[in-house]
VMD Tcl script that draws the C-alpha trace (Angstrom):
set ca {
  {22.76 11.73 -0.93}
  {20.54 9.36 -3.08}
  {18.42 7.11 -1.89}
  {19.52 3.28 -2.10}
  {17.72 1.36 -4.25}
  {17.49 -2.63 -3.49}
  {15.50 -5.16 -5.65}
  {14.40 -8.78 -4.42}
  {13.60 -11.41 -6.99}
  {11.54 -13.84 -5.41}
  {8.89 -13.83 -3.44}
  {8.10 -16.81 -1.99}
  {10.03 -17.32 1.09}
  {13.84 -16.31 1.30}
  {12.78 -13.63 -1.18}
  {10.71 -11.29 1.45}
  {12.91 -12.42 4.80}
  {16.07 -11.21 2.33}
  {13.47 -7.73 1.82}
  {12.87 -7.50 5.51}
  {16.35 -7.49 6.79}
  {17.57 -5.43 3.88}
  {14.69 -2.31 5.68}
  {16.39 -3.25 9.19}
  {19.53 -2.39 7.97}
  {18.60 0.22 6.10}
  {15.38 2.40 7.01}
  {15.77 4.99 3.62}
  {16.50 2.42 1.11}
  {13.60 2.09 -2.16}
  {12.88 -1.81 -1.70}
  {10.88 -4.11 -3.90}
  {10.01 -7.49 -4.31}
  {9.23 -8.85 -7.12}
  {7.55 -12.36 -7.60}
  {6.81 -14.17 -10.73}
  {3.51 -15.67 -9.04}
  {0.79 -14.63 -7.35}
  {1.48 -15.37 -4.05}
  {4.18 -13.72 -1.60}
  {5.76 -15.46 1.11}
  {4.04 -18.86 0.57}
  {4.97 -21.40 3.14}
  {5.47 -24.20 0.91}
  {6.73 -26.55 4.21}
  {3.01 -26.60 4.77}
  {1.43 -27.73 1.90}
  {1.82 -31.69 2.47}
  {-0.53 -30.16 5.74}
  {-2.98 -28.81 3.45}
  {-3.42 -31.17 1.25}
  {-3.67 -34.34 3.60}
  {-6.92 -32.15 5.09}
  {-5.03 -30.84 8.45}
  {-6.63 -27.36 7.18}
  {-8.90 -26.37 4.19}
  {-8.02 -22.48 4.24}
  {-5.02 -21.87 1.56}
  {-4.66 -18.89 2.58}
  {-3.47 -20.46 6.15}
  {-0.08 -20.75 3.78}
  {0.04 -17.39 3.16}
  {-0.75 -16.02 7.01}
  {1.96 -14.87 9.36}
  {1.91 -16.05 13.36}
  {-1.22 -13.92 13.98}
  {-3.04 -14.45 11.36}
  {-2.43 -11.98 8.65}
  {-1.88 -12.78 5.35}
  {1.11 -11.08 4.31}
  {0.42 -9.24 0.74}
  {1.09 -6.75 -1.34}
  {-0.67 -4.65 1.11}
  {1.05 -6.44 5.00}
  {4.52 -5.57 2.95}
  {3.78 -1.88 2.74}
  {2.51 -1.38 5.62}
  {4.23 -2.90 7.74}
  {7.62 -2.54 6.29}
  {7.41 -0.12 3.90}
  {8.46 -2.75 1.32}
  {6.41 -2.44 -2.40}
  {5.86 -5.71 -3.92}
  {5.32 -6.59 -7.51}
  {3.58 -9.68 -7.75}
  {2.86 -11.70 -11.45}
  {6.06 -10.03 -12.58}
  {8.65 -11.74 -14.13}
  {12.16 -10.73 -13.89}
  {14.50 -11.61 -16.95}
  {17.20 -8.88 -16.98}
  {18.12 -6.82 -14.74}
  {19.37 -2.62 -15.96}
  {22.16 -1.41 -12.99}
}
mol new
graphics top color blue
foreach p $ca { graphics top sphere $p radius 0.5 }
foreach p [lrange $ca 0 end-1] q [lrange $ca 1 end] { graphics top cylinder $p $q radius 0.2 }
display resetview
């Protein structure tokens, strides 16, 4: 049996939530994000915060609950998902 292979496009915020559930429902399955800009899981919702001076850190934006920033790094190992950021996606080969 082969293994599934599932591709995100988007990183930002539906993108890796999409990713995450994806490895709940399927523990095997190759999985990869793959985000056009730097940046994974940005919480855009905050950045009116950030730039009226509530916080300074940017990377505050890119933190989960308890304070980790979630990279290319917090996708692996903690999901086992492999991230591709500055990657543009303009065709896709099924």
């Amino acid at each position: 049996m082969s293994t599934k292979r599932i591709i995100v496009i988007g990183g930002s915020a539906a993108g890796p939530k999409a990713a995450s559930k994806a490895r709940r429902m399927d523990e095997n399955a190759e999985i990869t994000i793959f985000q056009k800009a730097p940046d994974l899981s940005m919480a855009s919702c905050g950045y009116p915060y950030y730039i009226g001076g509530f916080f300074d850190d940017r990377n505050q934006l890119l933190c989960s609950p308890a304070g980790v920033v979630r990279d290319a790094k917090f996708f692996w190992n903690a999901k086992k998902i492999t991230t591709k950021v500055l990657t543009e996606v303009t065709k896709i080969d099924r």
